[in-house]
Each structure stands twice: as structure tokens, then as C-alpha cells.
C-alpha positions in Angstrom: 0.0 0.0 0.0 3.0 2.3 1.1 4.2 1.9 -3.2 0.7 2.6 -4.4 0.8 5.9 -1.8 3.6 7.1 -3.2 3.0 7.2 -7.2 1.4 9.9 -8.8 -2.4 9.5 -8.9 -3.9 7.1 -12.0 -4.5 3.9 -13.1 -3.0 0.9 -11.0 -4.0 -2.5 -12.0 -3.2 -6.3 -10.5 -2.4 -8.7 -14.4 -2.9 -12.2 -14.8 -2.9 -14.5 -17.3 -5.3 -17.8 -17.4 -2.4 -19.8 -17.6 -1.4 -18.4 -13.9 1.2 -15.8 -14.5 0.8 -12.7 -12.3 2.1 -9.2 -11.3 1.2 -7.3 -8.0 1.2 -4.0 -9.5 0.8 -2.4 -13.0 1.3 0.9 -12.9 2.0 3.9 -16.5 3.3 6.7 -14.2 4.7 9.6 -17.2 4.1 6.8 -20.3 6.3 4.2 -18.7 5.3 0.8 -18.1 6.2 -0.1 -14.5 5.5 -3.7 -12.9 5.6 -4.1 -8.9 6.4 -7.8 -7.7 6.0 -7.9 -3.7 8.1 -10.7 -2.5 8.4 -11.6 1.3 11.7 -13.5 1.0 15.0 -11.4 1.5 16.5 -12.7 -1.8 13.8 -13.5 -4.8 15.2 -14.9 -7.5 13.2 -14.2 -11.1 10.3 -16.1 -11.8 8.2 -17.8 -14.8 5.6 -15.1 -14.0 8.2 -12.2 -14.0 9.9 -13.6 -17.8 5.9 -14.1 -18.9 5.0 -10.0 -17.7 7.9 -8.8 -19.0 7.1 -9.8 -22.1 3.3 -9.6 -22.3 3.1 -6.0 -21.1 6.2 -4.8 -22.6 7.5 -3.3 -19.6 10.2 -0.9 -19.0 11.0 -1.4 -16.1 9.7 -4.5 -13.4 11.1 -3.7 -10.0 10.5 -7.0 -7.0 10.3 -5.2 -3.6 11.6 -7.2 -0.6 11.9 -6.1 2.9 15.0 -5.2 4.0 19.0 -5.7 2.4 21.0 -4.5 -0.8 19.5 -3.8 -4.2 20.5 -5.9 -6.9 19.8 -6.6 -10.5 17.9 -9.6 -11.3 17.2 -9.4 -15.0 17.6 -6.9 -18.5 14.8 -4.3 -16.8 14.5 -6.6 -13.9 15.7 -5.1 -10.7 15.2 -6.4 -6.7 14.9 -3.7 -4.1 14.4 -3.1 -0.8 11.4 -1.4 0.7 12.9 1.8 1.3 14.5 1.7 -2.1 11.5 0.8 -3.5 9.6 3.9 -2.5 12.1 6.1 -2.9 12.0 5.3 -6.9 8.4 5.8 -6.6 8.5 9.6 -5.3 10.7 10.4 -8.4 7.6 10.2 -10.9 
């Protein structure tokens, strides 16, 4: 909720596929295509579902929150940040 608080107001959206593929959060903050993956674990790892959004909704950018530690990336435009981190890029839409 604390992510969602701090975009700019517009449309936010939770994607799935029938086949069982999901992202948390879809957000076009400015034009960009932003996905949100909320992951409780302190080291996620990419996923099926993260390749599969990617893809589908051509995102810029897909950013997997976890609580607490360093930012690393994960992927081409796949990137796993901490909370704090993860709000941070938020207030700079």
C-alpha cells in the first residue's frame, strides 16, 4: 500500500494470465510501463511469471520489492529492491 501511496495519482491495476502468470502491481506513471512484484523472501530470485509479464506487457521497467538488504539486479529491466528503495524510486515520478 505504502508503493501505491507514493505514485502519482492514475490507473494501477493487479495482471494475470489464465495460464497463472501474475504481477502485484501495474502501474503507467509519465508513459512508462512499470510492474511491482512484492516478495516476502529477502533474496527472490526471477520467476516464470516475472519472464511471462515482462514480455506480455512490454515493460520498462519490473522492480521485485523485498523487505530489507541491498538492491541488486535480477534481469535486463528486472531489478530487486528493498522497501525503502523501492519507495524512494516511486517519489521520483
Amino acid at each position: 500500500m505504502q508503493v501505491l501511496a507514493s505514485l502519482p495519482a492514475g490507473d494501477a491495476s493487479f495482471w494475470g494470465t489464465q495460464g497463472g502468470a501474475e504481477l502485484d502491481l501495474f502501474v503507467q506513471p509519465r508513459g512508462r510501463r512499470v510492474g511491482f512484484e512484492f516478495k516476502a523472501a529477502d533474496a527472490p530470485r526471477m520467476t516464470k511469471s516475472i519472464h511471462i509479464a515482462c514480455e506480455d506487457l512490454k515493460l520498462d521497467e519490473l522492480i521485485v520489492v523485498k523487505p530489507r538488504g541491498r538492491d541488486y539486479p535480477l534481469a535486463d529491466k528486472v531489478r530487486c529492491v528493498s522497501m525503502e528503495s523501492a519507495l524512494d524510486f516511486c517519489r521520483g515520478f
